[in-house]
C-alpha positions, 0 to 999 in steps of 0.5 A: 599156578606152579610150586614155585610161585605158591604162596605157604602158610607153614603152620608150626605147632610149637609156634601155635602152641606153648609148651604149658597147654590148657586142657580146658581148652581148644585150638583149631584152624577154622575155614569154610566150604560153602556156606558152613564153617568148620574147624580141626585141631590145630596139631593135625594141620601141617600147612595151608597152601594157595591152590596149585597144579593138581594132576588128575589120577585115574580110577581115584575115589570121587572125592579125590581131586588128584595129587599135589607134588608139594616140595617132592612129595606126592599128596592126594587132595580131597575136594571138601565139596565133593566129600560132603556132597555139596554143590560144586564150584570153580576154585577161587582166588581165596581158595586154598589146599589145607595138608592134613595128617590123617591116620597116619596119612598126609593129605591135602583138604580143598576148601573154600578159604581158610578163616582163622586159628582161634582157641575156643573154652572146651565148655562152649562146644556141644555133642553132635545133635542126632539132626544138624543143619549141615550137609555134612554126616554127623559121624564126622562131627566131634561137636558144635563150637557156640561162639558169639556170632556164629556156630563151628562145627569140628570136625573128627578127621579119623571119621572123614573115612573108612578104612576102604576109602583111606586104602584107595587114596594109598592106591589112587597114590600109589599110581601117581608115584609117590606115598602118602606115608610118613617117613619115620 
């Protein structure tokens, strides 16, 4: 699927949120990869794209799936599954690439699918327990959403990676061409 004929979902921050935000409570994107449900803040979320072209880049992190020519800009994306050390599997019709900013970098996350943006209460989400039942490292958890029918983990984007893998996806970027810096 080329550029062109992808379909996007912008996600605007101030369509998503009014200008009187509740302190008490959350608003997040939440989306799956595999069997678990995960959910990052709303503001970090720039847009959410169906999958696309993504041209491999030699010597990348292994997590890093390639990059993305996304309107002329060269963004790296970060293959969830790999990240997490899940199992991995072919990309589906409900997949999709969530663009992220991270530490000053934009990149782009593959997920699964993406479920909803939903504002929680702050009170129904739980510190990390010292043992999850997520493949997931639970330095990268803020906490546990508790909803109704099911349990959401938020995820700390700051902690997805350390400063030695943030600088080798610049590099990995770098070699594609492009930056994955924001022009100020």
């Amino acid at each position: 699927m080329t550029e062109n004929n992808t379909e996007t979902q912008n996600v605007k921050t101030s369509d998503k949120i009014s200008t009187d935000t509740d302190d008490s409570q959350l608003q997040l994107v939440s989306f799956g990869v595999g069997s678990e449900e995960f959910a990052v803040n709303i503001l970090l979320v720039q847009e959410i794209n169906r999958m696309m072209t993504i041209t491999k880049v030699p010597e990348s992190p292994d997590c890093v799936e390639g990059v993305i020519n996304l309107r002329g800009r060269i963004i790296p994306v970060v293959d969830l599954r790999k990240r997490f050390d899940m199992e991995l599997t072919k990309h589906v019709e409900s997949s999709r690439i969530i663009v992220v900013e991270v530490d000053s970098r934009v990149l782009g996350f593959i997920v699964d699918c993406v479920h909803e943006v939903l504002r929680i209460d702050r009170n129904i989400v739980e510190a990390t327990p010292a043992i999850t039942s997520s493949s997931v490292d639970s330095s990268y958890i803020m906490g546990i959403g508790k909803l109704e029918d099911r349990l959401l983990i938020l995820l700390d984007l700051s902690r997805l990676f350390n400063l030695e893998e943030l600088r080798a996806i610049d590099l990995s970027t770098k070699h594609a061409g492009g930056s994955t810096r924001q022009a100020a």
